[in-house]
C-alpha positions in Angstrom: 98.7 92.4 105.1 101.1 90.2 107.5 103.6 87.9 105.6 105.3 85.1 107.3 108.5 82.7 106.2 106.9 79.5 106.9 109.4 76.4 107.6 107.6 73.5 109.0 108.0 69.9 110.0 105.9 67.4 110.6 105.9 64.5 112.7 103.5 61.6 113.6 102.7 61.0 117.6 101.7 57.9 119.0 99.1 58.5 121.8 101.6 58.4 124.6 103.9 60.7 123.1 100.7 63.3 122.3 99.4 62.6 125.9 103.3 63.5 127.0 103.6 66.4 125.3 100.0 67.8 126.3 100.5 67.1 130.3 104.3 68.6 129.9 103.6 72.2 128.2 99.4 72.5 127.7 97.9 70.9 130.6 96.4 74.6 131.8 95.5 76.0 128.2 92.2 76.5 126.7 91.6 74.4 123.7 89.7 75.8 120.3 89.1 75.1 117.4 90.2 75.9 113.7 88.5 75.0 109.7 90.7 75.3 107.3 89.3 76.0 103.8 91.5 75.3 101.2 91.0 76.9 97.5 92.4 76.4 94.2 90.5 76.6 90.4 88.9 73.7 88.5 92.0 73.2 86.9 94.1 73.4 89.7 96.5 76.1 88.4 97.4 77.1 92.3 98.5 73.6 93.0 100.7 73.4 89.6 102.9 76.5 91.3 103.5 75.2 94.7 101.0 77.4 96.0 97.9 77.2 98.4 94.9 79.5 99.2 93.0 78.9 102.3 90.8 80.5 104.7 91.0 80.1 108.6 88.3 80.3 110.1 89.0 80.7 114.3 87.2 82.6 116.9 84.8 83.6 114.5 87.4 85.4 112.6 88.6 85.0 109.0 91.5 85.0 108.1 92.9 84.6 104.2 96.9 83.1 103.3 98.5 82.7 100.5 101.9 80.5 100.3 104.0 80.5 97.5 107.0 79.0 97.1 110.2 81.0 98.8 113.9 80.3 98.5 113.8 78.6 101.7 110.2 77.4 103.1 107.1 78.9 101.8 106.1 82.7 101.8 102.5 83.5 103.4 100.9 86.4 102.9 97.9 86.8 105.6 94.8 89.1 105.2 91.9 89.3 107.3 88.7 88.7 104.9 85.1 88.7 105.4 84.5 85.7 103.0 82.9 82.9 104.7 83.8 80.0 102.4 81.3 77.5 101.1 81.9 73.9 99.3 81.8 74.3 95.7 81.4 78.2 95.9 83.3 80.4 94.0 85.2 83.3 94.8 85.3 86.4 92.5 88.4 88.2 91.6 86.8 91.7 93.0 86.5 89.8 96.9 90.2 89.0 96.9 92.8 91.1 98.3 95.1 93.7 96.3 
């Protein structure tokens, strides 16, 4: 399992300035694509603690994180899973990670 300090920003492009930025450093790169699934309980316990649960899915690959909150940023904790996630489906304890 990969973990990760995660400090991001966030910043809202007008066209020109995405159009700018893609011609200056992406121009040549392949684009794909991503779903993020994102996972909490009914009751939203994750949410309360800061956290998050999601799955990636890219490539045909999945990929599970957890973030929690870390003295600086957010801690992720990254494991390849098998679960292909489904609106309103639940996940059982014995399918997540150690």
């Amino acid at each position: 399992m990969a973990t990760n300090n995660e400090i991001e920003f966030k910043q809202i492009l007008t066209k020109d300035l995405y159009d700018k930025i893609f011609n200056t450093y992406f121009k040549n790169e392949k684009p794909f694509s991503q779903t993020n699934y994102y996972i909490d309980t009914i009751d939203f316990k994750l949410k309360d603690h800061r956290s998050a649960l999601r799955i990636r899915v890219k490539d045909n690959t999945y990929e599970m994180t957890l973030k929690v909150p870390a003295e600086v940023g957010l801690m992720e904790y990254n494991h390849t899973t098998d679960i292909k996630p489904k609106m309103n489906d639940s996940i059982s304890n014995s399918k997540l990670p150690d």
